[in-house]
TIMARDO-452585 format. One record per atom (N, C-alpha, C, O): x, y, z; residue in three letters. Coordinates in steps of 0.05 Angstrom, whole numbers, plus 5000, padded with zeros to 4 digits. Each point is the difference from the previous one (the first is absolute). Layout:
N
XYZala;...
This chain:
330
851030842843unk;498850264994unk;500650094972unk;500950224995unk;498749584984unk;500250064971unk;498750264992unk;500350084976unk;498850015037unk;496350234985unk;502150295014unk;499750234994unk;501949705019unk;502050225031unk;501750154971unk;500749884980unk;499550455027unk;502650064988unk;501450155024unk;498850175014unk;504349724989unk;501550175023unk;499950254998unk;500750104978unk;498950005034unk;500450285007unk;502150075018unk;500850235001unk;500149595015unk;502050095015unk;500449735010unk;498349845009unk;505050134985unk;501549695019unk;501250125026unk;500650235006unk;499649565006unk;501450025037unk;501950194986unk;500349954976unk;501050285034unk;502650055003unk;501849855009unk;501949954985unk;498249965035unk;501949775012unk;500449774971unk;501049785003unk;498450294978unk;499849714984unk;500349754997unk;500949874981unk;497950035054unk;499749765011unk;497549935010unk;498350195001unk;500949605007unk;497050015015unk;500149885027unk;498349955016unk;505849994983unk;499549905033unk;499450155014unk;500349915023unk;499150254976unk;499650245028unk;497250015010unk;499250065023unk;499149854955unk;496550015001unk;500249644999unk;497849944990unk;503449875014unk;499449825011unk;499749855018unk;500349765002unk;498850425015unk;498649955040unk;497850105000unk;499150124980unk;499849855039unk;497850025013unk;498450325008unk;497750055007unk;505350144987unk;499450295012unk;498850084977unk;498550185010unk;500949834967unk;499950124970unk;497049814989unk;500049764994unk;497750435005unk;498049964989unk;499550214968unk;500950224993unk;497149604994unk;499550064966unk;497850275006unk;498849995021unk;500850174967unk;497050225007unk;499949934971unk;501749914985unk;495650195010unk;498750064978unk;498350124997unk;498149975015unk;501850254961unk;497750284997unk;498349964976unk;501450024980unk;496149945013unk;498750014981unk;498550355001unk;498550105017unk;502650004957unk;499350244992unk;499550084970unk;501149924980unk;496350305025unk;500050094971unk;501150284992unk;501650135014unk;497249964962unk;501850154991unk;499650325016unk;501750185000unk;496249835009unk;499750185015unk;501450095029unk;500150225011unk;500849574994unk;502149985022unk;502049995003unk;500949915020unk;501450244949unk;502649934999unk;500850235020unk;502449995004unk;496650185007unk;501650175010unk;500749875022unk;502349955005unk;495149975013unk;500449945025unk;502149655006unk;501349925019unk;498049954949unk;502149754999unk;502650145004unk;500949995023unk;500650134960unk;502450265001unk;500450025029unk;501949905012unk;496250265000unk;501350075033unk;500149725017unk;501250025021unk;497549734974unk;499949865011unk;503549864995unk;501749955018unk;498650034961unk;502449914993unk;503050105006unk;502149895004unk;496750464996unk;503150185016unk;499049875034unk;501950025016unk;496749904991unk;499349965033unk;501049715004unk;501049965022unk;498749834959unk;501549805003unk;502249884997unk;500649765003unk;501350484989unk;502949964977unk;501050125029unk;502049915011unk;496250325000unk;501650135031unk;499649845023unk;501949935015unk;496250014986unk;499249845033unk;499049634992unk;498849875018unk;501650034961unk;500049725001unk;501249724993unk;499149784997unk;504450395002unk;502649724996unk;499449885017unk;500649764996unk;498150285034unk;501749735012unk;497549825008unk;499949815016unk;497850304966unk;497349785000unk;499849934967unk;500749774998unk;498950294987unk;499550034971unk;502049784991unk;502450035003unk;496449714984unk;501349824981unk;500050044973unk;501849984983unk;495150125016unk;499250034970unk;497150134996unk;497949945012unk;502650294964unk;496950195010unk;499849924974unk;501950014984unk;494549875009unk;499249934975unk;498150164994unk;498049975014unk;501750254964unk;498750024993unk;497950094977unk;500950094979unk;496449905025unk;498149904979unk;498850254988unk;498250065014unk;502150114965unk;498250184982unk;497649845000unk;500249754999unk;497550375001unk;496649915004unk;500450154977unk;501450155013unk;498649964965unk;499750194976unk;501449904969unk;502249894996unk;496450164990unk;501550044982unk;500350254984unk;498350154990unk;504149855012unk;502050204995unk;502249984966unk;501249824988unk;498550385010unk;502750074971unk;502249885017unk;500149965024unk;502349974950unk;502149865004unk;501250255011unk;501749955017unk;497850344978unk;501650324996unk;498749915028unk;501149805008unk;497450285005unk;499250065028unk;501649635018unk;501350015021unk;498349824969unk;501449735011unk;503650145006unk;500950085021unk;500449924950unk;502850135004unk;500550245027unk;501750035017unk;495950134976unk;500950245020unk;499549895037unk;501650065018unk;496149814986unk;500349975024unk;501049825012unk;499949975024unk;501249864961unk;502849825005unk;502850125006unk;501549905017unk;499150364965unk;501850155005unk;500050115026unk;502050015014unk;495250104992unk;499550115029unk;500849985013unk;501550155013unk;497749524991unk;499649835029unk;504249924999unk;501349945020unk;499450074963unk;503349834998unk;501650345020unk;501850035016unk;496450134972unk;501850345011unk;499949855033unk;501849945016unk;494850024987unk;499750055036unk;500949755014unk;499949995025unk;500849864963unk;501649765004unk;502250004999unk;501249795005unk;499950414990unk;502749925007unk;502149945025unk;502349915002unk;495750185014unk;501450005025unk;498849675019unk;499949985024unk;499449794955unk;498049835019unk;503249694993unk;501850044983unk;498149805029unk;500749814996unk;499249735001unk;501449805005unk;495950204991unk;498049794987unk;500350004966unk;501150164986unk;497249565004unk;498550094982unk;497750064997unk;498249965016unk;501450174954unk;496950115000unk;499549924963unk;501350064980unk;496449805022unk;499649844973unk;496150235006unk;498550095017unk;501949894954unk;496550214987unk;498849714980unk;501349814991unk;496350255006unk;498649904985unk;497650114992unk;499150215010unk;499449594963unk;497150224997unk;498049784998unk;500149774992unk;498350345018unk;497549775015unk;499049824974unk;498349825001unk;503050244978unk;498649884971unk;501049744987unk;499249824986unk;503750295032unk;502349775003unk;499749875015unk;501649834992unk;497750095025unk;499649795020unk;497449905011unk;499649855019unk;499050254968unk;497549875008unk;497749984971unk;499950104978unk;498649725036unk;499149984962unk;496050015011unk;498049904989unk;502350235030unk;496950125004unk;500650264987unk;502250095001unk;495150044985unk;499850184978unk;498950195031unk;497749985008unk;504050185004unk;499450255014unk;498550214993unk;497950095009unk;503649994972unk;499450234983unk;498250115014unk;500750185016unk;496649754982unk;497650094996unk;499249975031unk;497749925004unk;503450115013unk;499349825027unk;500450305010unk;501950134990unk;496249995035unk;500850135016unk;503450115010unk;501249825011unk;500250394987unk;502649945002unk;500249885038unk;501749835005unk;496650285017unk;500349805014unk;500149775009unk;501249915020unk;497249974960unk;499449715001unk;502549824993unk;501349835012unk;498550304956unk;501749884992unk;504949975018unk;501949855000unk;497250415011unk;501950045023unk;500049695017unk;501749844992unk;496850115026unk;499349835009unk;500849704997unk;501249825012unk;497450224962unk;501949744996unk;502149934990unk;500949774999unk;500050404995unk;503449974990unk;500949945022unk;501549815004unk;497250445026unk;502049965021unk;500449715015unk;501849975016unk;496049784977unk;499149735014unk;502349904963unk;501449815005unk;498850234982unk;500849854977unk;502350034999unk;501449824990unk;500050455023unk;503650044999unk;501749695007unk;501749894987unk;497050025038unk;500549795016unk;500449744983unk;500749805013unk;498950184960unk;500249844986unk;503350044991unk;501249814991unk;499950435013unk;503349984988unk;500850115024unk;501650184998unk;497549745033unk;502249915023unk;500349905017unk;498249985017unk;503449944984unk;501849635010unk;500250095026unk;499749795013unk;500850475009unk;500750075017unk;497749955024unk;498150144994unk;501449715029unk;498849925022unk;497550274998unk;497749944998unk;503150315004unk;498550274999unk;500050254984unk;502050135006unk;496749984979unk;500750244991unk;498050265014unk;498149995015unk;503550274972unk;498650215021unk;498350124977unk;501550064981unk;495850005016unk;498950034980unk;499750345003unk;499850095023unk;500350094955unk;499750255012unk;498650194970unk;500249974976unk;498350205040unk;499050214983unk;501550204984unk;500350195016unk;500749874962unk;501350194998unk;500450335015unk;502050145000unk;495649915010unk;499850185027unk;502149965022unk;500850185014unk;499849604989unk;502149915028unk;503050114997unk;501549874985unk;499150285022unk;503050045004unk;501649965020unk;499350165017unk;502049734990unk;502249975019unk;501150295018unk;501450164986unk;498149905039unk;501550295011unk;501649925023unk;500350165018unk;501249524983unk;501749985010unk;501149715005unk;498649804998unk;504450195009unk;500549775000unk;497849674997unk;498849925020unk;501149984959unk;498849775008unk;501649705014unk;502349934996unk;496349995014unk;501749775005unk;497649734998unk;497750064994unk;503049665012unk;498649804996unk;498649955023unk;497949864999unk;502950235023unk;498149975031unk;497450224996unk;498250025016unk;502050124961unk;497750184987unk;497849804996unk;498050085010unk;501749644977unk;498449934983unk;499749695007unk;498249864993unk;505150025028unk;499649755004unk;500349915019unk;502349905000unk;496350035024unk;501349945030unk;498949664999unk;497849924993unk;504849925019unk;499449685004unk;498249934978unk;497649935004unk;503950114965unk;498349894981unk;497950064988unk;499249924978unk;499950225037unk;497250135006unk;499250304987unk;500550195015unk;498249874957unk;499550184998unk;498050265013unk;497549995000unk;504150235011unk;499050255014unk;497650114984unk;500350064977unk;497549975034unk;498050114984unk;498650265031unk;501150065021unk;496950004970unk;498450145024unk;498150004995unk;499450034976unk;498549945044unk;497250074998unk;497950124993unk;500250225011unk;497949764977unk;498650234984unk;496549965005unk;498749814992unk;500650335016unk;496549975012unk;498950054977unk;500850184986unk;496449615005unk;499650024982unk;496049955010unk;498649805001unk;500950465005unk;497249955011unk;498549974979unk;500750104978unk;496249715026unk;498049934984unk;500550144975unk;500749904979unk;498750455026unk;498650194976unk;502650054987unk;500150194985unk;502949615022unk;501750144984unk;500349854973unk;499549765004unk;501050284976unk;499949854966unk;502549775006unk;500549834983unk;500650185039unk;502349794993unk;499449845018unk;501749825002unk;496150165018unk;498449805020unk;499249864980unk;501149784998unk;496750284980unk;499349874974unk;501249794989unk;499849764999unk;501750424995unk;502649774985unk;501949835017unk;500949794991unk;499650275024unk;501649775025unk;497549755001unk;500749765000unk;496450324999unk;497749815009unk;499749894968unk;499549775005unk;500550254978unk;500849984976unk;501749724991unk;499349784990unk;503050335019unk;503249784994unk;500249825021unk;500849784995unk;498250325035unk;500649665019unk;497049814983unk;500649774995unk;496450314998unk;499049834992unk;500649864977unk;499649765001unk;501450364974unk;501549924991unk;501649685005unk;499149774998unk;502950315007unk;501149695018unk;498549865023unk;501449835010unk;496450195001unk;498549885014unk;499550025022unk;498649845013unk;503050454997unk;500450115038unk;497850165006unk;498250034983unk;501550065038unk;499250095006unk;501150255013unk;502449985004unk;496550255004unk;500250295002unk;499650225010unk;497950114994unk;503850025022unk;498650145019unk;501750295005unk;502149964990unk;497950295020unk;500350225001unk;503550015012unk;501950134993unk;497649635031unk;501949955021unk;502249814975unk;502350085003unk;497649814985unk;501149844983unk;501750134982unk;502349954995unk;495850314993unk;501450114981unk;501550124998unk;501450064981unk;498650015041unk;502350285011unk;503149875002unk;502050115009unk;497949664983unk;502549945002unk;501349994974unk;501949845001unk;497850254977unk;499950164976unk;500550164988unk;498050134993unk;504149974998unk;500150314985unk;498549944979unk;499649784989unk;499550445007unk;500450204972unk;500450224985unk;498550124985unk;505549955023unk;500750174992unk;501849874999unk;500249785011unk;502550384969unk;502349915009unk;501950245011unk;499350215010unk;502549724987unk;502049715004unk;499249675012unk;499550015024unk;500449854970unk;498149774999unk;502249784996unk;500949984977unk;500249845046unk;502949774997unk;497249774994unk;498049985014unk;502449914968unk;498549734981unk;501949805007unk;502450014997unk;495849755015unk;501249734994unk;500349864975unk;498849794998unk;502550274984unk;500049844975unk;497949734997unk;498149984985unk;502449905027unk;499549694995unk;496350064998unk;498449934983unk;501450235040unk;496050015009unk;499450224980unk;497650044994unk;504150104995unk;499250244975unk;499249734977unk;497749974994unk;503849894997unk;500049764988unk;497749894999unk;499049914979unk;500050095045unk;497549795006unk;498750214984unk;499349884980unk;500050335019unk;498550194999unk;498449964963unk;498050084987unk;504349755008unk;499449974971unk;498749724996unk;498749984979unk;501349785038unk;498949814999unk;497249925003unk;498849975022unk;500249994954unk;497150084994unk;498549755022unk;497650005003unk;503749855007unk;499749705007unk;498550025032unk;499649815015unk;499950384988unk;501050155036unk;496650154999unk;498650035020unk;500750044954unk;497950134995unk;496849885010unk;499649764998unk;498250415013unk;497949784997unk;499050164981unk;498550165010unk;501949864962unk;498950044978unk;502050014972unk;502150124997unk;496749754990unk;501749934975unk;501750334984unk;501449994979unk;498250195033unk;500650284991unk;504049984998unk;501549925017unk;499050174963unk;504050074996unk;500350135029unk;498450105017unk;503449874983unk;501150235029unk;500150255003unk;499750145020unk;500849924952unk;499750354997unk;497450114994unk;500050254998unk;497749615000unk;497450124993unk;499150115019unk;499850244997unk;499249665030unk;499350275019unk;501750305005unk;499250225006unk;503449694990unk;502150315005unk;499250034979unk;497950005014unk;501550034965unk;499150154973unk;498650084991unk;499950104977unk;497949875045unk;496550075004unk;500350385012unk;501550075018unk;497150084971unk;500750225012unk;499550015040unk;499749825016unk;500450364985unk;500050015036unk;496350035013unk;499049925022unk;499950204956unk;496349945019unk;500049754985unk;497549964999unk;503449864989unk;498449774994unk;499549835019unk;502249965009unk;495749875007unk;500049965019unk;501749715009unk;499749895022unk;502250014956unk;502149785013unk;502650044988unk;501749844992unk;498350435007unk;502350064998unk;502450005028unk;499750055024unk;502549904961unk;502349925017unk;502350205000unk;500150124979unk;502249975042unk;501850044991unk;503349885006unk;500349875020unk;501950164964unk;501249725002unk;501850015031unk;502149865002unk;497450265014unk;501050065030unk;497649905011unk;501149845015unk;497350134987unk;496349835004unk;500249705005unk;499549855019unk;502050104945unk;500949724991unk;501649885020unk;499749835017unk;502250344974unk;503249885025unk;498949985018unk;500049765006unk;498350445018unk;500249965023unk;497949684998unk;499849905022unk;499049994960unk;497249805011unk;501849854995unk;500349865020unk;501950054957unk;501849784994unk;502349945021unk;501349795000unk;499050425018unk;502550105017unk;498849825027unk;501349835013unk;495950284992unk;498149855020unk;499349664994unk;500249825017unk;499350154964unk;499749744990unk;501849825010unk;499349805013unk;503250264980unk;502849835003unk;500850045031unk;501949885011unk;496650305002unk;501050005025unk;501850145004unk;500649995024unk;501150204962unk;502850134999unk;499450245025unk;497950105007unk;504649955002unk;499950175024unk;502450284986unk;501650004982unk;497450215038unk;500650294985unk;501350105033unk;498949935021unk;503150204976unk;500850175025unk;498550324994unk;500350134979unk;498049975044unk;499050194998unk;501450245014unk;500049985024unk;500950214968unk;501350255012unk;498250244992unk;497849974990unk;503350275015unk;498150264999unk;501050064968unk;502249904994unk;496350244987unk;500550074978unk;502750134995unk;500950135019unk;500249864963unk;503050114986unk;499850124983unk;502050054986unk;494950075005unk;501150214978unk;497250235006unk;498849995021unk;500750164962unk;498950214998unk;499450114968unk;501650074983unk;495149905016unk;499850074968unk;498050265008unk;498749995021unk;501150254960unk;498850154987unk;497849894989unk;499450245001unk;498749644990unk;498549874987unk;498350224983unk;499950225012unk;498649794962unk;498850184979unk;497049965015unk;498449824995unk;501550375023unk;497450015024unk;499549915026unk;497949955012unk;505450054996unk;500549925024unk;503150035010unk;501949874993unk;498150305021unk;498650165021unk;499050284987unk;501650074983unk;496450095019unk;499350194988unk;500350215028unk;501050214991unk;498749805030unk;500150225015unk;502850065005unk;501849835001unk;498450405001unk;503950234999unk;501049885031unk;502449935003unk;496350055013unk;501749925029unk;501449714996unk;502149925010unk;496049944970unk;500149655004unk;502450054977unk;502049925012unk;498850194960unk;501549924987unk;502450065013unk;501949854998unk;498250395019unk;502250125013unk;501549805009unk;502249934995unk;495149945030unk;501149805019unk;501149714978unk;501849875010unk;497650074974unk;500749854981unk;502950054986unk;501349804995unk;499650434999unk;502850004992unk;501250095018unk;502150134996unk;496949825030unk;502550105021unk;501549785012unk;502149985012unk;495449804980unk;501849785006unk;502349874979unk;500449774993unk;500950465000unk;501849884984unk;503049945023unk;502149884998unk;496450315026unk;502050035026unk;499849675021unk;501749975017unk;496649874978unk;499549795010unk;501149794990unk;499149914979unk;503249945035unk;502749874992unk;497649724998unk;501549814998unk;496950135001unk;497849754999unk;499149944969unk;499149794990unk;501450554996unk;498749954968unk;503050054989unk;502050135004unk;496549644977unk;502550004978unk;499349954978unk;500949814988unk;496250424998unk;499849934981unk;497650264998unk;498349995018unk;501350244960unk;498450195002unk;500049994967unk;501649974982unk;494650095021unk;498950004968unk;497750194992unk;498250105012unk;502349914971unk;498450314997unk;498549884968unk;501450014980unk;496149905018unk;498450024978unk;500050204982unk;500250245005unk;499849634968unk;501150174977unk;497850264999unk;500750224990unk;496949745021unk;497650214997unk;500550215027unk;499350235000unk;501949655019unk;499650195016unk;503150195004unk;500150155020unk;501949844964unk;501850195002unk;499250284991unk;500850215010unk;497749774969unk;498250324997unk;498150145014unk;499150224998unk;500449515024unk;498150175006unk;500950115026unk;498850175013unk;504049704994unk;500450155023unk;500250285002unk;500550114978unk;499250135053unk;499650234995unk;503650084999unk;501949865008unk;498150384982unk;503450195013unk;501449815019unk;501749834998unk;497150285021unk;500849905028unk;500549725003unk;502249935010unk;496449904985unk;500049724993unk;502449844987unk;501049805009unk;499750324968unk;500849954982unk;503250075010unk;501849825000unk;498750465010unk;502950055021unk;500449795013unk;501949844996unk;495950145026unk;500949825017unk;500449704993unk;501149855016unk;498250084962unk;500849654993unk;502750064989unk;502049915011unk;498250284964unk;502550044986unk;502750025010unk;502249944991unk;496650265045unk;503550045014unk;500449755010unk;502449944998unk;495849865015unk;501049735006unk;501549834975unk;501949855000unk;496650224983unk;501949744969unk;502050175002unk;502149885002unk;498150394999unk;503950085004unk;501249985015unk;502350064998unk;496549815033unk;502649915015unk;500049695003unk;501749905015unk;496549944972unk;500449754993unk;501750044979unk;500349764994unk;501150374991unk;500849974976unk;498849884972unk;501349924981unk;495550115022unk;499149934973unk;499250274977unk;499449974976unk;500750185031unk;500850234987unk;502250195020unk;499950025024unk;502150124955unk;501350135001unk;499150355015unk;501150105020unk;496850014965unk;498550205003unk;497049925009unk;498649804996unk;501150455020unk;496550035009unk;498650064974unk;497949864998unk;502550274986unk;499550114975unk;499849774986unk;498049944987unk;504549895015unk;499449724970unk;497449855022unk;497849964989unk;502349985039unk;497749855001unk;496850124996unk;498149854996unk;501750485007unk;498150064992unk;498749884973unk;498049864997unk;503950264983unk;500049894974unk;499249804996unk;498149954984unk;503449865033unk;498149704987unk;497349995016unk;498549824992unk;500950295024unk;497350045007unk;498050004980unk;498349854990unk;502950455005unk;497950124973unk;500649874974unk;498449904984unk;504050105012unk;500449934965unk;500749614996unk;499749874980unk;501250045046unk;500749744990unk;502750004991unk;501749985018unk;498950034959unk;502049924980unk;501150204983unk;498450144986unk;504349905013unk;501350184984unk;499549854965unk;499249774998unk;501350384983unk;500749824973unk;501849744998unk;502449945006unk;495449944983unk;501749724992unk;500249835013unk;501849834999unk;495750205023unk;500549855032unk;501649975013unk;500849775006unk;500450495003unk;502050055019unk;498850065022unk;497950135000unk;503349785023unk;499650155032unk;501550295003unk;502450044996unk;496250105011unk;502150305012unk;501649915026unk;499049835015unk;503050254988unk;502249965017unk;499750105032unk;501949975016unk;
């Protein structure tokens, strides 16, 4: 990980401890618009993820001032202090030598998240949105049962845009495709990746068309063979035959136009009371738009999870995000 700068070594300043089987790598590809919610993700994994967390990598999608690089390095080392992993940053300019820039910032998301997998060695990593925070103990029976990465099911009827693209990526490799098929699929995260079949994901050899690997994820989303790289995985994942343990979902996102009705968001952060999730995300667009009431009720749960201190600081980052200098309020 030459392109890696530490941001934080084991405390233990050993690595026997993360040399078993209980301790998996995560990794976050984010841009600059999302340092806040990277920040709370990081006080959520420094609190609830020593005794899963080997090593959290991760990737700036932006380019950024060295003044803004320095400061949210400083950030992340404050909300880290309490973690005993490491945590290595990088900038997408550094490690990859496709010209993004100019690429959709989703897209180009995308493939970093299938390209991370190129710097790790580890059987699985847990791929995650900067939106994902941790709201309680994690452990490895979270993400890995008999070898086997935990995923859950996701219906993906005809008229939905990611039926498209699932029909898309199995033709692609040469499968075939069906409604009942796809659902065995995320596309959200928290998302546990097989390294090796993320891998495949880049092997142009697998293709029935002479196209790079990254050219359909890089196609915008109405283009009509456009892909996305959870699409990929799952046709490469099917290909090889690989098997997934399926359980009921473990987290809970906010999404920027989903859920929009006041009963459903309610019912959405109340499950912060449901010992099944262990992982609540709130889209950078939709913390403003939550109402008063809304906005109480998520904030008093991050204060008895302990990710904020005050109802008041989690309002705050609702509305404002980020104190100066990319700081988290307390």
């Amino acid at each position: 990980m030459e392109n890696f700068s530490l941001v934080k070594e084991n405390s233990q300043n050993t690595q026997e401890s993360f040399n078993n089987d209980d301790f998996l790598t995560f990794a976050t590809i984010c841009f600059s618009g999302e340092f806040a919610n990277l920040l709370l993700q990081a006080r959520s994994l420094s609190l609830y993820g020593n005794d899963v967390v080997k090593k959290w990598i991760i990737v700036i999608n932006s380019e950024i001032s060295d003044i803004d690089k320095n400061n949210i390095l400083n950030s992340l080392r404050k909300e880290l202090q309490g973690s005993r992993f490491c945590t290595f940053i990088a900038y997408r300019q550094d490690i990859i030598d496709l010209d993004l820039s100019n690429m959709h910032g989703s897209r180009s998301q995308q493939i970093l998240k299938i390209y991370i997998s190129s710097f790790i060695d580890d059987d699985f990593y847990v791929i995650l949105d900067s939106k994902n925070h941790a709201i309680r103990h994690l452990k490895k029976s979270c993400f890995i049962e008999n070898s086997k990465p935990i995923v859950h099911k996701e219906p993906y009827p005809a008229w939905n845009p990611f039926y498209k693209s699932f029909m898309n990526a199995f033709n692609l490799v040469g499968l075939e495709g069906d409604e009942k098929l796809f659902e065995k699929y995320q596309s959200t995260t928290p998302y546990v990746m097989k390294t090796n079949i993320v891998k495949e994901c880049m092997n142009k050899k697998l293709f029935k068309n002479s196209r790079d690997w990254y050219y359909c994820i890089a196609l915008d989303g109405d283009n009509e063979n456009s892909i996305t790289e959870f699409a990929l995985y799952g046709a490469i994942f099917e290909l090889y035959k690989e098997k997934s343990i399926f359980q009921r979902k473990k987290y809970v996102t906010l999404f920027d136009g989903y859920p929009n009705e006041h009963w459903k968001i309610m019912n959405f952060i109340k499950e912060f009371e449901n010992e099944n999730i262990f992982f609540f995300g709130v889209h950078r667009n939709k913390g403003g738009a939550l109402n008063v009431e809304e906005s109480i009720f998520l904030a008093e749960y991050w204060k008895k999870t302990g990710l904020f201190e005050t109802v008041e600081s989690g309002i705050f980052f609702l509305r404002q995000g980020l104190l100066s200098e990319y700081n988290l309020s307390k």
